[in-house]
C-alpha positions as a Python dict, from the first residue, in 0.01 Angstrom:
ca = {
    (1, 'X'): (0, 0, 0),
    (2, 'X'): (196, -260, -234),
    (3, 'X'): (396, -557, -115),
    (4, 'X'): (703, -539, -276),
    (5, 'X'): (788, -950, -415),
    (6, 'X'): (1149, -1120, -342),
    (7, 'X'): (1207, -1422, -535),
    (8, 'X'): (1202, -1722, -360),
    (9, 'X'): (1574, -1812, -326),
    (10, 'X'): (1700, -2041, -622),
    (11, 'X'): (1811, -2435, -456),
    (12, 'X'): (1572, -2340, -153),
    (13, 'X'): (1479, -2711, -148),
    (14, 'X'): (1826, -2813, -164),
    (15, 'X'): (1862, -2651, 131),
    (16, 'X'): (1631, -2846, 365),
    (17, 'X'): (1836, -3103, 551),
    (18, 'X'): (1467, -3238, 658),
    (19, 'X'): (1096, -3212, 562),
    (20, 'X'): (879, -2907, 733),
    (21, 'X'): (724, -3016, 1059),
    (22, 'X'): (496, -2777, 1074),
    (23, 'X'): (262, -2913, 733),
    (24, 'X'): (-95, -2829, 749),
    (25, 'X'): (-370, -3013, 478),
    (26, 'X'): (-554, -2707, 554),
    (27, 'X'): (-342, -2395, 413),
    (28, 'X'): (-402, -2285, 62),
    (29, 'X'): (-214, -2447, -225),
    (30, 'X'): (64, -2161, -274),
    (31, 'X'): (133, -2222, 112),
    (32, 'X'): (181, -2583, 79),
    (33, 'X'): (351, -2542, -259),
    (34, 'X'): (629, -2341, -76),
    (35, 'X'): (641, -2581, 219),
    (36, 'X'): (723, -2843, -57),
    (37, 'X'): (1051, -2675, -128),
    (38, 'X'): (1157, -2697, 190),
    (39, 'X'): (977, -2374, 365),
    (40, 'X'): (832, -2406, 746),
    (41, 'X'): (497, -2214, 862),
    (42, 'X'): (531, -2118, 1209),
    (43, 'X'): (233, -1892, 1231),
    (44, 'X'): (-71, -1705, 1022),
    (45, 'X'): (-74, -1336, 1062),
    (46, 'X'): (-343, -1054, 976),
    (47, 'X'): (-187, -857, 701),
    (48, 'X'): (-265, -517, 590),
    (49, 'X'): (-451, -505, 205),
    (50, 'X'): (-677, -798, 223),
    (51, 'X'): (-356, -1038, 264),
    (52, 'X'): (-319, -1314, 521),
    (53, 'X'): (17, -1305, 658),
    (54, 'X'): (258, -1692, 711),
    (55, 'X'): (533, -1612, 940),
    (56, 'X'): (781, -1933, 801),
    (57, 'X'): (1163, -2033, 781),
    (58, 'X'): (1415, -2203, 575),
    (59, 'X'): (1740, -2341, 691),
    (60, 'X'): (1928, -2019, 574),
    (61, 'X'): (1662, -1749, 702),
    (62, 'X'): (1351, -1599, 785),
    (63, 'X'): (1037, -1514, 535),
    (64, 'X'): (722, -1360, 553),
    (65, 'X'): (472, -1536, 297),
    (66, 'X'): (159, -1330, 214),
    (67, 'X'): (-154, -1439, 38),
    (68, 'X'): (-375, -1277, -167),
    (69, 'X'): (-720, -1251, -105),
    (70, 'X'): (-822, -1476, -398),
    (71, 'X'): (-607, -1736, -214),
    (72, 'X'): (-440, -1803, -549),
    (73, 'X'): (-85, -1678, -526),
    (74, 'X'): (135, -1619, -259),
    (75, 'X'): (419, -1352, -269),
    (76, 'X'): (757, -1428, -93),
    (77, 'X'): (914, -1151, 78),
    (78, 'X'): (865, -811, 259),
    (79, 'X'): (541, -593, 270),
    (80, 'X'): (609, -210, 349),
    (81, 'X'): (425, 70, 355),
    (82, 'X'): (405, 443, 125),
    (83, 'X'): (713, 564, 397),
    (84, 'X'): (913, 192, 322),
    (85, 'X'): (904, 101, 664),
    (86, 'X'): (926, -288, 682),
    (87, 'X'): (576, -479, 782),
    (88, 'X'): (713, -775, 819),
    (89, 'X'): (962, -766, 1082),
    (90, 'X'): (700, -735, 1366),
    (91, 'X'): (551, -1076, 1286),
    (92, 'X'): (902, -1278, 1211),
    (93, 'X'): (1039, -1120, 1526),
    (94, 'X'): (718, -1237, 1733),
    (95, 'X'): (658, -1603, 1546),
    (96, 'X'): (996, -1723, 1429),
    (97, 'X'): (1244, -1514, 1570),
    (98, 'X'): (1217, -1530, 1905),
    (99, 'X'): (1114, -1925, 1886),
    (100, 'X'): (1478, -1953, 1735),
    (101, 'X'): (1638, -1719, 1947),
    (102, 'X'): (1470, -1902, 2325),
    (103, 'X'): (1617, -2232, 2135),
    (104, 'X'): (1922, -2122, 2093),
    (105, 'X'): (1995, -1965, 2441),
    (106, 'X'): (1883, -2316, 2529),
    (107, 'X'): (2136, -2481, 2368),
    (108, 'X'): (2409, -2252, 2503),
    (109, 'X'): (2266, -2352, 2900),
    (110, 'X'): (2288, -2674, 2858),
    (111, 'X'): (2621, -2662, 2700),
    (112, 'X'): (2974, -2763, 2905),
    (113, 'X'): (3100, -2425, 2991),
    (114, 'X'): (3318, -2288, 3274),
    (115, 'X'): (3150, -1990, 3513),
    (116, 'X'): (3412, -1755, 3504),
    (117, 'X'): (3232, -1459, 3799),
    (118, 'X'): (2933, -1460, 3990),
    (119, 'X'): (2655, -1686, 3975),
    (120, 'X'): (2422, -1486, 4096),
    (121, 'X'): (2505, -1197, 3827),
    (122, 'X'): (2208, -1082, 3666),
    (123, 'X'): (2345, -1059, 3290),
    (124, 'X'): (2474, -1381, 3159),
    (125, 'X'): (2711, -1366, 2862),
    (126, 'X'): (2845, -1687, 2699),
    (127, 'X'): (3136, -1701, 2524),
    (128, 'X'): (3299, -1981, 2314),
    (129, 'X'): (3637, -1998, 2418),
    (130, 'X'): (3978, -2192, 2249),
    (131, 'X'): (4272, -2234, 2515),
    (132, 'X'): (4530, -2190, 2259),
    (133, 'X'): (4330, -1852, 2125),
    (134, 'X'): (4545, -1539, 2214),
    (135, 'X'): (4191, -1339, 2165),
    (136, 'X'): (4029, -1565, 2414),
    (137, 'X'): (4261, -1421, 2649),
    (138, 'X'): (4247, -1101, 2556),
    (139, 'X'): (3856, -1069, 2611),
    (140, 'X'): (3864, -1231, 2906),
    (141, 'X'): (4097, -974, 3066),
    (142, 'X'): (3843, -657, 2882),
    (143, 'X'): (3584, -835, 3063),
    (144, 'X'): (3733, -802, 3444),
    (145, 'X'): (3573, -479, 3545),
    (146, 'X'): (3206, -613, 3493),
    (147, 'X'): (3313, -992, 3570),
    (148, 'X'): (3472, -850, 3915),
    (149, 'X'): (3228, -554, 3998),
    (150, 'X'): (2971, -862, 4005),
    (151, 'X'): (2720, -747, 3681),
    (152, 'X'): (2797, -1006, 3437),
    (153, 'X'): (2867, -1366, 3465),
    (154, 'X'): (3086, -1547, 3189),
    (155, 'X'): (2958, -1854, 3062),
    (156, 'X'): (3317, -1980, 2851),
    (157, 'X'): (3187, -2284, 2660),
    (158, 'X'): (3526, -2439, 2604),
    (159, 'X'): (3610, -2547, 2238),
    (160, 'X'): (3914, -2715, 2086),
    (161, 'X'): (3963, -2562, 1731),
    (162, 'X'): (4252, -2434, 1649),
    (163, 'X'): (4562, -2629, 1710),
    (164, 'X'): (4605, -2997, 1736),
    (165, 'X'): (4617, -3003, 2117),
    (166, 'X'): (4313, -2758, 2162),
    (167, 'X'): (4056, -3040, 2252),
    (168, 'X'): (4297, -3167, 2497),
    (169, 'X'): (4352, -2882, 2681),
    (170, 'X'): (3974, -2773, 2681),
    (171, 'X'): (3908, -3124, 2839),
    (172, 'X'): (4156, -3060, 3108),
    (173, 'X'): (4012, -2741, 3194),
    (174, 'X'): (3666, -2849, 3202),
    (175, 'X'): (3819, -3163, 3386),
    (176, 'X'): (3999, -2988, 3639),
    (177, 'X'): (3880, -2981, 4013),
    (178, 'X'): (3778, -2617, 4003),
    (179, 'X'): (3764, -2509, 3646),
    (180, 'X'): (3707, -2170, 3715),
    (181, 'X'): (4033, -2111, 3906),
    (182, 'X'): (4194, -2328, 3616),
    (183, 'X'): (4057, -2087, 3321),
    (184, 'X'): (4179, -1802, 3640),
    (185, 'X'): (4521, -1898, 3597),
    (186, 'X'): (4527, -1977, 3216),
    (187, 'X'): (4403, -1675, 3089),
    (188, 'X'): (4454, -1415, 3349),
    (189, 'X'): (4767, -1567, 3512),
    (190, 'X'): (4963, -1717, 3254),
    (191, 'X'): (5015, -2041, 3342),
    (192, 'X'): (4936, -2227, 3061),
    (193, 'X'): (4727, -2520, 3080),
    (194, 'X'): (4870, -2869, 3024),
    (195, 'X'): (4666, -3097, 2774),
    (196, 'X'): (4612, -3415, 2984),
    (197, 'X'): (4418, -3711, 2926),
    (198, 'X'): (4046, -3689, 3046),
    (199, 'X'): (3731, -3959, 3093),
    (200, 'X'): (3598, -4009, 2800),
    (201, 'X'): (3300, -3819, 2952),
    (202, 'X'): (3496, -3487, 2951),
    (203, 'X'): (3617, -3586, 2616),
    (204, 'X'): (3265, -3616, 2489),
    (205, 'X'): (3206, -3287, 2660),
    (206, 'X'): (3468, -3060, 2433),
    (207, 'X'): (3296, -3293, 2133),
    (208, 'X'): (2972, -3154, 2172),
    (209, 'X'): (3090, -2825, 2201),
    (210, 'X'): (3230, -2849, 1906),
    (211, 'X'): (2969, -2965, 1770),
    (212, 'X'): (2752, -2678, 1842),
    (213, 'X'): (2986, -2409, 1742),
    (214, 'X'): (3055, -2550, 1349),
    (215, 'X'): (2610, -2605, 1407),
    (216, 'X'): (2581, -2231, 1436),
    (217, 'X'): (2820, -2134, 1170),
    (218, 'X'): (3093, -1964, 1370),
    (219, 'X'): (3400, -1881, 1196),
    (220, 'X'): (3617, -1738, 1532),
    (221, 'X'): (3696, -1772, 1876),
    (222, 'X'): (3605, -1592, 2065),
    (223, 'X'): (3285, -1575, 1949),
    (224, 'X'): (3015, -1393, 2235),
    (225, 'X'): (2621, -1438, 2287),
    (226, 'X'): (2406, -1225, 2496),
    (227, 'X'): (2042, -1113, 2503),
    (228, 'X'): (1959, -752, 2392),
    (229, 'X'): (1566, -719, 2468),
    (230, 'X'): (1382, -977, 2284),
    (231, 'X'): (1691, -1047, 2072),
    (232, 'X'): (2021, -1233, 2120),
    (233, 'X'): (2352, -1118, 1957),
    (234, 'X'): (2671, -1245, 1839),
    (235, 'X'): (2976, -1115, 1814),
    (236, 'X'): (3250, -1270, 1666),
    (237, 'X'): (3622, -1163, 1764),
    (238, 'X'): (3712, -901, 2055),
    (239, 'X'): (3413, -663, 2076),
    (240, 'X'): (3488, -294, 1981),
    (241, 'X'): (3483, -83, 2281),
    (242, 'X'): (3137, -27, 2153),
    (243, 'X'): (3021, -335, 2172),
    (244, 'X'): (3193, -437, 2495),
    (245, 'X'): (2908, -225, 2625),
    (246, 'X'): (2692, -323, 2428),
    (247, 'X'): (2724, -718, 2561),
    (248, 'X'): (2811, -660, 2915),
    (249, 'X'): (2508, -413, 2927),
    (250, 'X'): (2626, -68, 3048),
    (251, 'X'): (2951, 128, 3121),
    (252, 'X'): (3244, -31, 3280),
    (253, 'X'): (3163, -25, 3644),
}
């Protein structure tokens, strides 16, 4: 059994926008050598072969770190086994990913969205959602059968993006006196919402949102986030039919 070596990425320091918090005085030198350039150790791991395992993370990723028994060197990258299957994922998935991944679904709760079904709906999906985004629209009507049988609640965290006047009109939605029957009539309805001036606290509220969505590095309303097991996927665009079922978690109803 051989680990197979990726170079550490070239820059990787550059990369940090702040030092690890997770620095430990009492890892080996190659571990704190890599958390110098910007690396963070979220966990050690027994490793097949004599290694010891560091489950760690860098702005752009995830990486398995593995030492060798000497406690000399450290090799950056993926261990696998004589068939190639991948070692590694088990203990990113367990240490980092799923820290990540409970953070982020964080994030999206305490977000300013609009419920669009019912709140007692097991399977939550959020979406991030432009009023002046033809797409938008278009999900939101693919969506009725599982919104309306009562299996999935929409969670449309309301984002002003694309035109000039998208802020304004995502404040007056999420200002309105029932924004659900507001987003009702604007996307399903047609009757287009009016930007109007908002308190600043709405105002602040679209901000935020904003906010979040250039944080994660989306590129397109709308873009969807759901839970699949111990994971959480995105999909940016109208889902395929395939992956309509895929995020509303079965068959149309």
């Amino acid at each position: 059994m051989r680990p197979r070596t990726l170079l550490l990425p070239a820059g990787l320091a550059a990369l940090a926008v702040a030092p690890p918090t997770l620095a430990d005085d009492h890892w080996p030198a190659p571990v704190r050598a890599l958390t110098d350039q910007g690396i963070s150790i979220h966990a050690e791991f027994e490793a097949p072969g004599g290694l010891t395992g560091y489950a760690a993370s860098y702005p752009g990723g995830e990486v398995a770190i593995y030492l060798t028994p000497d406690g000399e060197h450290a090799v950056v990258g993926t261990l696998v086994d004589a068939e190639g299957e991948d070692l590694s994922r088990a203990a990113l998935d367990e240490h980092v990913r799923a820290a990540r991944n409970a953070e982020l679904w964080e994030r999206l709760e305490t977000s300013h969205w609009i419920l669009d079904g019912d709140p007692e709906a097991e399977r939550v999906v959020y979406t991030f959602t432009d009023a002046n985004c033809p797409y938008c629209r278009q999900f939101w009507e693919e969506a009725r059968p599982w919104v309306e049988a009562g299996e999935v609640q929409l969670r449309h965290i309301m984002v002003g993006i694309l035109a000039s006047n998208s802020p304004a009109k995502a404040a007056a939605l999420l200002g309105a006196d029932d924004p659900a029957a507001a987003l009702h009539a604007h996307s399903g309805s047609g009757e287009e919402v009016e930007p109007a001036a908002q308190p600043r606290e709405i105002e602040e509220q679209v901000y935020a949102n904003n906010q979040l969505f250039e944080e994660l590095g989306l590129m397109a309303t709308p873009t969807t986030l759901y839970r699949d097991g111990d994971g959480l996927e995105r999909i940016q665009g109208v889902p395929s039919p395939e992956r309509m079922i895929e995020a509303m978690g079965g068959e149309a109803p």
